[in-house]
N, C-alpha and C positions, 0 to 999 in steps of 0.2 A: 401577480402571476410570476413565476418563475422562469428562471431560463439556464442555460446550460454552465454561463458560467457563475451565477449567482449558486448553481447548486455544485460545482465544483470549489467555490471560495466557501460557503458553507463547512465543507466538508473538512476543508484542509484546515478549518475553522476548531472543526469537533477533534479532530485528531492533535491537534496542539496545546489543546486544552484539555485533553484526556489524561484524567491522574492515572489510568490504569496504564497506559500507553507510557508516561511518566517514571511510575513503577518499576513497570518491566527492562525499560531500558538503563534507571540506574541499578539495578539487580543485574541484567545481565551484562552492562558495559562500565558501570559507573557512571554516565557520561549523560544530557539532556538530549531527546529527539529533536532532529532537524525537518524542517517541512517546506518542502516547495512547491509554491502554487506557478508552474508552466516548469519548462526546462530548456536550458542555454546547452543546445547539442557542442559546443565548443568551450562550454565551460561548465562539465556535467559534474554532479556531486562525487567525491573524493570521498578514499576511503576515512579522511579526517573526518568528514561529515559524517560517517556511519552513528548511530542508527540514522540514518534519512528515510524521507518519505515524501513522492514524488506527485502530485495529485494535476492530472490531466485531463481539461474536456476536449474531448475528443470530436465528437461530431451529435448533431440532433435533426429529428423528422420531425419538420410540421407543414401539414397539408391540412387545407381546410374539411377533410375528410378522419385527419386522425386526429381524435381529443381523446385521451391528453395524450398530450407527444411525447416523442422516446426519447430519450439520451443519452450517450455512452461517454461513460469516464475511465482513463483508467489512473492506476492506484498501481506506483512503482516502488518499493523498497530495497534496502540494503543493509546487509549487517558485514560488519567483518571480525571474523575469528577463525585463524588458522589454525585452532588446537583439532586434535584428534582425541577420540575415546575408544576404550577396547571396550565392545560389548558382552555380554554372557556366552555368545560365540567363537569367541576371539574374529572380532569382524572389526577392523579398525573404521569409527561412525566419524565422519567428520560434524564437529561440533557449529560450525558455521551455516552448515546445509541445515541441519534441527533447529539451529534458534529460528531460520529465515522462515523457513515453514510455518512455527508457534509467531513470531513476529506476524507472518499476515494472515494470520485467524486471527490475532488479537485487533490488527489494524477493521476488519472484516465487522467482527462484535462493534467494534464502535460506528463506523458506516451505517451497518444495518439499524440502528438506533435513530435514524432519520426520519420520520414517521410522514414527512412532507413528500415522499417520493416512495414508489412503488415498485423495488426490485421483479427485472424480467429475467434476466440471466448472467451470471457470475462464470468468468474463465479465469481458472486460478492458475500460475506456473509458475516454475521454479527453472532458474537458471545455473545451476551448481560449476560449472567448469568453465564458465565464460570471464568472469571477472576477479580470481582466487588473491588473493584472501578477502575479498569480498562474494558475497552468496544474493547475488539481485533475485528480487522474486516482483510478479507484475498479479493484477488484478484488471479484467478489461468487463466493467458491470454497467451494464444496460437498463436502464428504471424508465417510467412512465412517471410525468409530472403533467402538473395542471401552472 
């Protein structure tokens, strides 16, 4: 049987070990993905740590009425890049807000690959002006497991 954090340590599991994840991050930074399973609010991950990736169990329902039960995870990220690009507008795109986006669809593709657990609902968001030159983006996904 599973439980909340077995399916969070999983996770931070499949993302650590993901070549595509791998990939992207020495393409876009040169650098290896960083993963952390909880977070130290007084010693939170640095823009050195960027690309990171923050994996969180959050909370689960189990009553003897609900099988199988819910759990909610979330899934925090960080890139940092403070270049700009002009686009075919002349709209100056910041380059750090687009990687963080494509960073958590890719993070997103490998989660969903878990075939042990039952996606209910995905809240995807971006944080663009909160933490500059870094671009946080969170994921808070809710699954049924047995």
């Amino acid at each position: 049987m599973d439980n909340l954090g077995a399916i969070a340590s999983r996770w931070a599991t499949m993302l650590a070990t993901s070549t595509t994840l791998a990939a992207w991050c020495d393409e876009k930074y040169g650098s290896e993905l960083t993963i952390f399973l909880g977070l130290n609010l007084k010693k939170p991950p640095t823009e050195d740590d960027c690309p990171c990736v923050v994996v969180l169990p959050e909370s689960t329902q189990m009553t003897d009425e609900t099988w199988p039960n819910d759990a909610t995870i979330s899934i925090l990220w960080s890139v940092s890049n403070s270049e700009t690009e002009e686009d075919d507008d002349g709209v100056q795109v910041m380059t750090g807000l687009v990687e963080s986006e494509e960073f958590g669809r890719e993070i997103w593709d490998v989660i969903y690959t878990d075939t042990t657990v039952t996606p209910q609902t995905v809240s995807f968001e971006l944080d663009p002006a909160g933490s500059f030159p870094q671009f946080p983006g969170s994921m808070e996904i809710t699954v049924k497991y047995k």
